[in-house]
TIDREN-714096 format. One record per residue: residue number from 1; residue in three letters; z, x negated, y of N, C-alpha, C in turn. Coordinates in nm, 4 decimals. Layout:
BEGIN
+-----+------+----------+----------+----------+----------+----------+----------+----------+----------+----------+
: pos : code :      n.w :      n.u :      n.v :     ca.w :     ca.u :     ca.v :      c.w :      c.u :      c.v :
+-----+------+----------+----------+----------+----------+----------+----------+----------+----------+----------+
: NUM :  ala :        Z :        X :        Y :        Z :        X :        Y :        Z :        X :        Y :
...
+-----+------+----------+----------+----------+----------+----------+----------+----------+----------+----------+
***
This chain:
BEGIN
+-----+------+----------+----------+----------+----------+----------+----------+----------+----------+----------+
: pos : code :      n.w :      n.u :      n.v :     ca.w :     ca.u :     ca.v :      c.w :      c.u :      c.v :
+-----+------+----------+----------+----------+----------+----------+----------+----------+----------+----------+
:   1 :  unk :   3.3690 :   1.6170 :  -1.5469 :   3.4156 :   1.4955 :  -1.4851 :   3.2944 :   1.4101 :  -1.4485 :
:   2 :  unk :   3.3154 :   1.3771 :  -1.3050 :   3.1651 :   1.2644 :  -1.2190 :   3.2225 :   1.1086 :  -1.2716 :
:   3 :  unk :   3.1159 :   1.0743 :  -1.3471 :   3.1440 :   0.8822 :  -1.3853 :   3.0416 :   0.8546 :  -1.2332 :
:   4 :  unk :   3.0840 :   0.7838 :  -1.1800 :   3.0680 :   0.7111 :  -1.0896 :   2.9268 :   0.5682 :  -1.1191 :
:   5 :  unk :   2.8044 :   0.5668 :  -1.0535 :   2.7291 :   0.4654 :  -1.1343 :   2.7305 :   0.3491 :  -1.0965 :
:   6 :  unk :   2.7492 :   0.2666 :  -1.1486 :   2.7479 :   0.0803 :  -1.1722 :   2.6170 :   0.0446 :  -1.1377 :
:   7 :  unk :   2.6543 :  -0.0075 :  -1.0108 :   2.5493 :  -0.1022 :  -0.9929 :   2.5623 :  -0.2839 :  -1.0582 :
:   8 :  unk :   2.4923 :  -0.3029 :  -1.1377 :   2.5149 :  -0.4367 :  -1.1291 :   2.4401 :  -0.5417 :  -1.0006 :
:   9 :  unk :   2.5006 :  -0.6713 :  -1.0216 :   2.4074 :  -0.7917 :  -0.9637 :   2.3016 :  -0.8553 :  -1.0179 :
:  10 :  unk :   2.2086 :  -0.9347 :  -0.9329 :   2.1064 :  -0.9444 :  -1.0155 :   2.1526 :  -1.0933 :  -1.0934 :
:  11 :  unk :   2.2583 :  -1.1378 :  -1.0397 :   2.3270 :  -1.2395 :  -1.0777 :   2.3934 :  -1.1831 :  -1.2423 :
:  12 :  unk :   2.4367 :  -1.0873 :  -1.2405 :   2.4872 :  -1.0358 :  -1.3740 :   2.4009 :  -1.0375 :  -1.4873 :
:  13 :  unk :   2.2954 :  -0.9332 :  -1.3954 :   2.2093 :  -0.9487 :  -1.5349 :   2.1326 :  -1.0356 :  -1.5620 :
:  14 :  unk :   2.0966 :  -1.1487 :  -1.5178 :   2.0613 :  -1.2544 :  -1.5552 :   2.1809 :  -1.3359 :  -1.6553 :
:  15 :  unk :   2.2652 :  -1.3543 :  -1.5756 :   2.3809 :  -1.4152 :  -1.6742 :   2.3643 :  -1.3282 :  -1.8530 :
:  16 :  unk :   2.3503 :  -1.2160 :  -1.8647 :   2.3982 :  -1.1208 :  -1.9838 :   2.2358 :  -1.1605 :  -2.0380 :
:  17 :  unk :   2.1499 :  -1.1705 :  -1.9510 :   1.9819 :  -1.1743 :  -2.0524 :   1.9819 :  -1.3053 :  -2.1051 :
:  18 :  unk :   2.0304 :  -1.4115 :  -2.0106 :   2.0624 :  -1.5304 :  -2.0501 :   2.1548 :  -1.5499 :  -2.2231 :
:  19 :  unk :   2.2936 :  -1.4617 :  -2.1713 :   2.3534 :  -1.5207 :  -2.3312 :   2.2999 :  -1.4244 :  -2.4425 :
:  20 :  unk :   2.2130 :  -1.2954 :  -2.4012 :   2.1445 :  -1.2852 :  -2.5281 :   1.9998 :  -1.3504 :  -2.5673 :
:  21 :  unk :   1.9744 :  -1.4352 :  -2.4579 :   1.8335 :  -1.5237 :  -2.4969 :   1.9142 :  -1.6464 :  -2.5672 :
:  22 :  unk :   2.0083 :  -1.7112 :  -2.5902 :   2.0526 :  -1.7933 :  -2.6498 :   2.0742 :  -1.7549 :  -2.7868 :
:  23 :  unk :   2.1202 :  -1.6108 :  -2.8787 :   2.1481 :  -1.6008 :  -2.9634 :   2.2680 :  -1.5539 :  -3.0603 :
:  24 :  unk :   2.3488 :  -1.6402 :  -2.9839 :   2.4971 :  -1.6167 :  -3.0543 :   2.6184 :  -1.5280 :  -3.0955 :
:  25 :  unk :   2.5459 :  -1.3960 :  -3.0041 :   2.6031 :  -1.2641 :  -3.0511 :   2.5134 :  -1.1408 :  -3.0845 :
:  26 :  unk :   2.5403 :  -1.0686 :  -3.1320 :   2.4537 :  -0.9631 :  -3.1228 :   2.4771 :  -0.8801 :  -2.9786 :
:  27 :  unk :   2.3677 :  -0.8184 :  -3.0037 :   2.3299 :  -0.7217 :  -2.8454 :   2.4661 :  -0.6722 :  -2.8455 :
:  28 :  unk :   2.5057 :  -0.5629 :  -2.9718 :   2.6109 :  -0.4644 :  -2.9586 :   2.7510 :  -0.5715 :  -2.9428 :
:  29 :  unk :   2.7866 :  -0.6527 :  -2.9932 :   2.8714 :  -0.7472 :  -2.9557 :   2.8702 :  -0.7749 :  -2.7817 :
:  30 :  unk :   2.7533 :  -0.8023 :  -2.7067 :   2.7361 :  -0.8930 :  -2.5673 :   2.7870 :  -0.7116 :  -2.5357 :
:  31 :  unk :   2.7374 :  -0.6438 :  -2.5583 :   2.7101 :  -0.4788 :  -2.5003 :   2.8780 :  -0.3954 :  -2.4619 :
:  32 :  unk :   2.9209 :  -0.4509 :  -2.5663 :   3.0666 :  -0.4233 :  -2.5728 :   3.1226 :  -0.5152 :  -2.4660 :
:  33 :  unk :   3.1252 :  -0.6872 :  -2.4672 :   3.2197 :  -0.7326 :  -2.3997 :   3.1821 :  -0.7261 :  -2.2410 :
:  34 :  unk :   3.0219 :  -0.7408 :  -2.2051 :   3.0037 :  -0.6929 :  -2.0877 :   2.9906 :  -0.5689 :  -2.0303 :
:  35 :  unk :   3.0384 :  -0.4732 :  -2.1270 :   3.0816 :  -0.3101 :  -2.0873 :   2.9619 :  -0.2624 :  -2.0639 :
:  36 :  unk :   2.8259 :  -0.2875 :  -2.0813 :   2.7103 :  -0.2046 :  -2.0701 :   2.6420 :  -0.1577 :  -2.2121 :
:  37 :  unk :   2.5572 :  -0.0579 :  -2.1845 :   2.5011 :   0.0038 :  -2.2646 :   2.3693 :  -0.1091 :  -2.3779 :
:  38 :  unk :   2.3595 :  -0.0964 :  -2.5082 :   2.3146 :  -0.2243 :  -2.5496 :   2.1923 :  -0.2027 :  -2.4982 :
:  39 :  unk :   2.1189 :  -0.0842 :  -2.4887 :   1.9581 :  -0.0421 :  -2.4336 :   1.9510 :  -0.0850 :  -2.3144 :
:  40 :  unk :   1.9981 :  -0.0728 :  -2.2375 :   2.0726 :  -0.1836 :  -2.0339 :   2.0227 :  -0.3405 :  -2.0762 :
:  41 :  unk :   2.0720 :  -0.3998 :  -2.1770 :   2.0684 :  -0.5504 :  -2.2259 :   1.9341 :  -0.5832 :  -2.2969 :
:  42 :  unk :   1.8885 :  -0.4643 :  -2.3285 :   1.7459 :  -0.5226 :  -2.3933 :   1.6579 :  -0.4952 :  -2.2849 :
:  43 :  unk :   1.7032 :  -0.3816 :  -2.1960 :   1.5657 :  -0.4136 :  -2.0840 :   1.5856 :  -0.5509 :  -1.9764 :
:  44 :  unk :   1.6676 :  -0.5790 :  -1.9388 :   1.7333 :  -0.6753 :  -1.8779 :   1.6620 :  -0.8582 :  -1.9667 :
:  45 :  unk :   1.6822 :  -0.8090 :  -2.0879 :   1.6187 :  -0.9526 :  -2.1137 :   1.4685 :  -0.9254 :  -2.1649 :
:  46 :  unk :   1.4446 :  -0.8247 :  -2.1613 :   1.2816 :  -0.7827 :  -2.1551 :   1.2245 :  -0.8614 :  -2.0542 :
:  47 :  unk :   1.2761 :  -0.7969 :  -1.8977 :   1.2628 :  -0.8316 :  -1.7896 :   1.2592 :  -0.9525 :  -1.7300 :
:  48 :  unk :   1.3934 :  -1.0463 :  -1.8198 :   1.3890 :  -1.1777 :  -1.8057 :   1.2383 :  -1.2747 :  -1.8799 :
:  49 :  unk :   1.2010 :  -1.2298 :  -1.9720 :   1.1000 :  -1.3023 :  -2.0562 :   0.9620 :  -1.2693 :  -1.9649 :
:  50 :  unk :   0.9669 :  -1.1521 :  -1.9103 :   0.8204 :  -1.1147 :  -1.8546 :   0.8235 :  -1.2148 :  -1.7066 :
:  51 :  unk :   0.9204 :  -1.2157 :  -1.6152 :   0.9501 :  -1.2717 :  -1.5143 :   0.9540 :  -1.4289 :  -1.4905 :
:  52 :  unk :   0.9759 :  -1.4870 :  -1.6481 :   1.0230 :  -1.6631 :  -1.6640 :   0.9179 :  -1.6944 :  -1.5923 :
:  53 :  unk :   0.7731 :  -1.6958 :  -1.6267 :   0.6870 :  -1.7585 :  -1.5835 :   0.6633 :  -1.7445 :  -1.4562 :
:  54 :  unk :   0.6845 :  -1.6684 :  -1.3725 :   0.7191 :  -1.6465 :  -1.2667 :   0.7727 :  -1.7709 :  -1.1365 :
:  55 :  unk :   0.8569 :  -1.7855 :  -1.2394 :   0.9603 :  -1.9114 :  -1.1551 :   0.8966 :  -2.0324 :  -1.1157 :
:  56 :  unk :   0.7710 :  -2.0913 :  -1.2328 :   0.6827 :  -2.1811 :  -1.2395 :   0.5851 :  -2.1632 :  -1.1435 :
:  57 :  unk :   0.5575 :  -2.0813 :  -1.0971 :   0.4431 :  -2.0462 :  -1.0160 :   0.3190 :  -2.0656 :  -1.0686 :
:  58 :  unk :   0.2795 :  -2.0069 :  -1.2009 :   0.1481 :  -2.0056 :  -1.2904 :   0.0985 :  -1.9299 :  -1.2453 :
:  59 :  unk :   0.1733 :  -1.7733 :  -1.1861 :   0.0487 :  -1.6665 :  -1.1559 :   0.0466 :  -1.6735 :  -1.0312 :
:  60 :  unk :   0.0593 :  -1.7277 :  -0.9392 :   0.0113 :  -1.7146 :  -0.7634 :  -0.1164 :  -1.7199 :  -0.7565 :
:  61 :  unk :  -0.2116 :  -1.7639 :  -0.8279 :  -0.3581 :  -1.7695 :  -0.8200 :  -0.3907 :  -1.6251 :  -0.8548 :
:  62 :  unk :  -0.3452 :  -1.5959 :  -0.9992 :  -0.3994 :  -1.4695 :  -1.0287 :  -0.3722 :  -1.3417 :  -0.9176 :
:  63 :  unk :  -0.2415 :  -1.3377 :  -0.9174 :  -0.1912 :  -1.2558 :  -0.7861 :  -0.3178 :  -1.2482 :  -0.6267 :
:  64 :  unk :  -0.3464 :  -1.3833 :  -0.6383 :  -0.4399 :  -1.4037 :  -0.5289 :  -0.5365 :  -1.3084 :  -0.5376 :
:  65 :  unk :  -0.5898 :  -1.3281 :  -0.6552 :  -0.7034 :  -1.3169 :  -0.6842 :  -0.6736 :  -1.1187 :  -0.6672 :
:  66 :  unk :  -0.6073 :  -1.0818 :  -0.7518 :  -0.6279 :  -0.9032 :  -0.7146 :  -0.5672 :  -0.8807 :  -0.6108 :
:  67 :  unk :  -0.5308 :  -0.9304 :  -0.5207 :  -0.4816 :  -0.9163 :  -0.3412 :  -0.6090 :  -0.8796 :  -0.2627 :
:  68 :  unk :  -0.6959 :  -1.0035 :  -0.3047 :  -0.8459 :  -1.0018 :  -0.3008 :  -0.9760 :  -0.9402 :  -0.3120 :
:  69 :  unk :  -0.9392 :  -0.8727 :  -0.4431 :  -1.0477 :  -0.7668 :  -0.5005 :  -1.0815 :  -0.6203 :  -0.3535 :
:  70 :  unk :  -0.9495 :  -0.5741 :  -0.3616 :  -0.9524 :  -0.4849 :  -0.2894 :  -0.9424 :  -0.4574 :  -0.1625 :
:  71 :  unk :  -0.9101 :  -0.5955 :  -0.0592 :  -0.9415 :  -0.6391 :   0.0564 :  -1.0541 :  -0.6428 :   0.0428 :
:  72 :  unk :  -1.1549 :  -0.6850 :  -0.0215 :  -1.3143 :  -0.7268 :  -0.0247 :  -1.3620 :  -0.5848 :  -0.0143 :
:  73 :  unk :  -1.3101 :  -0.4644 :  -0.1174 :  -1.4215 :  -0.3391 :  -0.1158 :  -1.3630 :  -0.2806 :   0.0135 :
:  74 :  unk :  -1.2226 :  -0.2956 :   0.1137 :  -1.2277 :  -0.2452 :   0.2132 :  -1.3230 :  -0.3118 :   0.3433 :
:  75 :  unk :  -1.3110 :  -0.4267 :   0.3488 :  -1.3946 :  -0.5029 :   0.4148 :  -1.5744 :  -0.4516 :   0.4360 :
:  76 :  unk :  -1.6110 :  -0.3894 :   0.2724 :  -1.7286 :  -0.3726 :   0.2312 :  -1.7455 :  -0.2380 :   0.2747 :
:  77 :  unk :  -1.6101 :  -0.1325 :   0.2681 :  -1.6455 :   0.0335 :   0.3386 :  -1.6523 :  -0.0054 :   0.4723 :
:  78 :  unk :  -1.5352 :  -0.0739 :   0.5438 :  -1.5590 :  -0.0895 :   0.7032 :  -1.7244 :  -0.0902 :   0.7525 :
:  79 :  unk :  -1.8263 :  -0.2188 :   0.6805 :  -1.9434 :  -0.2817 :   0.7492 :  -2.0178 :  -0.2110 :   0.7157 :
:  80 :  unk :  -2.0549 :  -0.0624 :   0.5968 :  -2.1084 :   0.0204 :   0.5454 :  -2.1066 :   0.1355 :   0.6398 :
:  81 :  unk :  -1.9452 :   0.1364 :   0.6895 :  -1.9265 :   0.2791 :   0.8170 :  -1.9585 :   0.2957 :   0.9335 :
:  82 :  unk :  -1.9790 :   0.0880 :   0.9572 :  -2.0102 :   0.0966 :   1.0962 :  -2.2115 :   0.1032 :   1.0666 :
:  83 :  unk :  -2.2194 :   0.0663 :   0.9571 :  -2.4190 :   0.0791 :   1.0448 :  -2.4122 :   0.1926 :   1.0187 :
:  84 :  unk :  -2.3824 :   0.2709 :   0.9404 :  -2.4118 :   0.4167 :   0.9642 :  -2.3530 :   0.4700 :   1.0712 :
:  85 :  unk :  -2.2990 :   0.4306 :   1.1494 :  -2.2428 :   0.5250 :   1.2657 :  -2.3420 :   0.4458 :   1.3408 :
:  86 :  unk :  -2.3924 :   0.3329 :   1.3486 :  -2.5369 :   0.2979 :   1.4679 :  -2.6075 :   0.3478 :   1.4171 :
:  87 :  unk :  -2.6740 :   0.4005 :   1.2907 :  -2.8131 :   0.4490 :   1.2767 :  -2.7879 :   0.5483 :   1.3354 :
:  88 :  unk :  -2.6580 :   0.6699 :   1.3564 :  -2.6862 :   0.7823 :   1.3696 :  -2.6408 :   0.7756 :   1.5515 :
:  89 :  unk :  -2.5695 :   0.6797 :   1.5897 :  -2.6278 :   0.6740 :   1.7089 :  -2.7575 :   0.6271 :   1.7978 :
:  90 :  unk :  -2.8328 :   0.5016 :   1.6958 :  -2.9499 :   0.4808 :   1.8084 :  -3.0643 :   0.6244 :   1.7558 :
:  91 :  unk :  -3.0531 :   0.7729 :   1.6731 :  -3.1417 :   0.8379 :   1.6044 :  -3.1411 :   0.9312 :   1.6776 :
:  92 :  unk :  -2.9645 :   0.9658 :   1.7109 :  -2.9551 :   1.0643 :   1.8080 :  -2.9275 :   1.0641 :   1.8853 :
:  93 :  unk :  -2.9264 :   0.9722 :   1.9769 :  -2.9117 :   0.9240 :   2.0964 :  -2.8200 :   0.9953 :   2.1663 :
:  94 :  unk :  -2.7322 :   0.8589 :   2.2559 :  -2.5541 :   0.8987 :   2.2921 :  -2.6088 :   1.0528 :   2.4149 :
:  95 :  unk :  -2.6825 :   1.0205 :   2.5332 :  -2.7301 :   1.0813 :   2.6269 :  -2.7903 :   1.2273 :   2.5943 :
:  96 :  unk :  -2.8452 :   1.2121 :   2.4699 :  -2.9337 :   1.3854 :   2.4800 :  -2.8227 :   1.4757 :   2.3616 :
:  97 :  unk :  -2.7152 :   1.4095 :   2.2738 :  -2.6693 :   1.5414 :   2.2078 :  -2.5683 :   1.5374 :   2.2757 :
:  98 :  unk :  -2.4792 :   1.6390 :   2.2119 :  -2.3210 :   1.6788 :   2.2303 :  -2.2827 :   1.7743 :   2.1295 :
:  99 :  unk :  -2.1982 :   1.7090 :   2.1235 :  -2.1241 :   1.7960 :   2.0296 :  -2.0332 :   1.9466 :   2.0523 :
: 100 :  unk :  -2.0365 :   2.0251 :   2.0291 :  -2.0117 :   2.1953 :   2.0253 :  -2.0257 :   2.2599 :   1.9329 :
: 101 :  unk :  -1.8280 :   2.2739 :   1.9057 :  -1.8231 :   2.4186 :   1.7824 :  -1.8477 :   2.2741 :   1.6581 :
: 102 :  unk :  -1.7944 :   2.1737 :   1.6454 :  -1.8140 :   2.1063 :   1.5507 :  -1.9716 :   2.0305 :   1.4717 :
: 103 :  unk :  -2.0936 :   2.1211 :   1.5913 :  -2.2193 :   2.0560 :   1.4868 :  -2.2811 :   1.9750 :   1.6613 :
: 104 :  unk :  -2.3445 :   1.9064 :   1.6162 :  -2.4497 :   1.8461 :   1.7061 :  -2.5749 :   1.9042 :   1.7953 :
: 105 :  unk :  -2.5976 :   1.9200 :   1.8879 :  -2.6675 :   2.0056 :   1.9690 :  -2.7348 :   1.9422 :   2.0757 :
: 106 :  unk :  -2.8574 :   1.9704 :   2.1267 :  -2.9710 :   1.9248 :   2.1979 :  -2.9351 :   1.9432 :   2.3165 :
: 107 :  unk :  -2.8418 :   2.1047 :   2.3650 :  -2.8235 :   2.1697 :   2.4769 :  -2.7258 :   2.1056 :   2.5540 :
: 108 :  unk :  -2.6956 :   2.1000 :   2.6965 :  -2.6104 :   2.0407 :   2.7476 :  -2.5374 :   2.1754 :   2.7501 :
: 109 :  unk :  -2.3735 :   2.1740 :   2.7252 :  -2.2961 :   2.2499 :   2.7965 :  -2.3300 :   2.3162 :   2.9302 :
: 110 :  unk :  -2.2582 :   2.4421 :   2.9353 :  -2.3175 :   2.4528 :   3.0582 :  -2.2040 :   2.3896 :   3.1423 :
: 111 :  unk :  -2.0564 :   2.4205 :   3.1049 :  -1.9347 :   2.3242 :   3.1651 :  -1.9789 :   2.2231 :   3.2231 :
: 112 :  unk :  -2.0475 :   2.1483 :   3.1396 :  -2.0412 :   2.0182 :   3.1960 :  -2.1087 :   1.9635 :   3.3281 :
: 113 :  unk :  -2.2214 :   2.0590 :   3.3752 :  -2.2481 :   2.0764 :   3.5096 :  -2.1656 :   2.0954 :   3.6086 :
: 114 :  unk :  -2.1088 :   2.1859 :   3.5710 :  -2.0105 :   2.2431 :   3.6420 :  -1.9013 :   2.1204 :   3.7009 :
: 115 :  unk :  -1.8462 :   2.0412 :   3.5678 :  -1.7930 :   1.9524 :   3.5867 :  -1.8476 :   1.8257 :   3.6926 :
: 116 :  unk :  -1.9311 :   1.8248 :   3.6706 :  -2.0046 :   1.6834 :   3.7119 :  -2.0271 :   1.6858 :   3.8727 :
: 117 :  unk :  -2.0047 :   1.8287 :   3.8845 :  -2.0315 :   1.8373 :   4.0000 :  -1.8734 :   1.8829 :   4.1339 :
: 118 :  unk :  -1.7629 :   1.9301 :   4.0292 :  -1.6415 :   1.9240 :   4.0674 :  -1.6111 :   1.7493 :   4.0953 :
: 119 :  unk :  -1.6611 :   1.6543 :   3.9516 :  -1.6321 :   1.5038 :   3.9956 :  -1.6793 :   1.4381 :   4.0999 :
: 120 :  unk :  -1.7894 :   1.4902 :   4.1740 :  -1.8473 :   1.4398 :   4.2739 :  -1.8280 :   1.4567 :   4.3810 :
: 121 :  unk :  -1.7215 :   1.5722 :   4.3719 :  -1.6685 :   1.6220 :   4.5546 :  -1.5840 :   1.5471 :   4.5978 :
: 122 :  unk :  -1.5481 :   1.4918 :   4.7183 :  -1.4932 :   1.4141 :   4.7788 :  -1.3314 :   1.4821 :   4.7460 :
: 123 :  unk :  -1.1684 :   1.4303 :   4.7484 :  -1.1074 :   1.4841 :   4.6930 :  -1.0250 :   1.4992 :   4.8710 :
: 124 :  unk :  -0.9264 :   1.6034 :   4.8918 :  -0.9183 :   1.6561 :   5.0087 :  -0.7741 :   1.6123 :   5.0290 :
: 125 :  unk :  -0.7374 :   1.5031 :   5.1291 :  -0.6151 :   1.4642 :   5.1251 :  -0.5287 :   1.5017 :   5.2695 :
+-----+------+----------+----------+----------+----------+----------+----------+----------+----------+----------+
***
């Protein structure tokens, strides 16, 4: 037999973390009358205690702050990738290599003559 799964609201479980942050019943008591599992009710007001401060807005700075950290070391690979891609262009200059077969090479294609000189013909209309 398929049990079907319960979603609660977040309205619910606040209400249920709420009356076990007050006291007045036990878990297995709240667990029973709100039909959930008592382990459901202790993460639920786990969740509530880690989250309170939250509401205050104490950690928006901290939050800032590691948003930050790691924007900075991408910022820091970007300006690292680009001078190395100018050193290795003003070293090997854009005009005398090319690239072929994946490595860097002195030789001009021979294609590319070929080409340069198909681009230069007048086109026949």
């Amino acid at each position: 037999m398929k049990h079907n799964r319960r979603k609660h609201s977040p309205s619910f479980k606040a209400r249920v973390a709420l009356e076990v942050l007050k006291g007045e019943e036990t878990t297995s008591e709240m667990a029973s009358r709100f039909e959930v599992h008592p382990s459901q009710i202790c993460t639920w007001k786990k969740a509530l205690a880690e989250g309170a401060a939250g509401i205050f807005g104490d950690d928006d700075n901290d939050k800032n702050k590691d948003d930050a950290k790691p924007i900075a070391q991408l910022y820091q690979q970007i300006g690292q990738l680009k001078v190395e891609r100018d050193f290795l262009e003003s070293s090997l200059g854009r005009s005398r290599w090319y690239v072929s077969a994946g490595c860097w090479t002195s030789a001009a294609p021979a294609y590319t003559t070929r080409l340069q000189e198909l681009l230069r013909r007048p086109s026949i209309s």
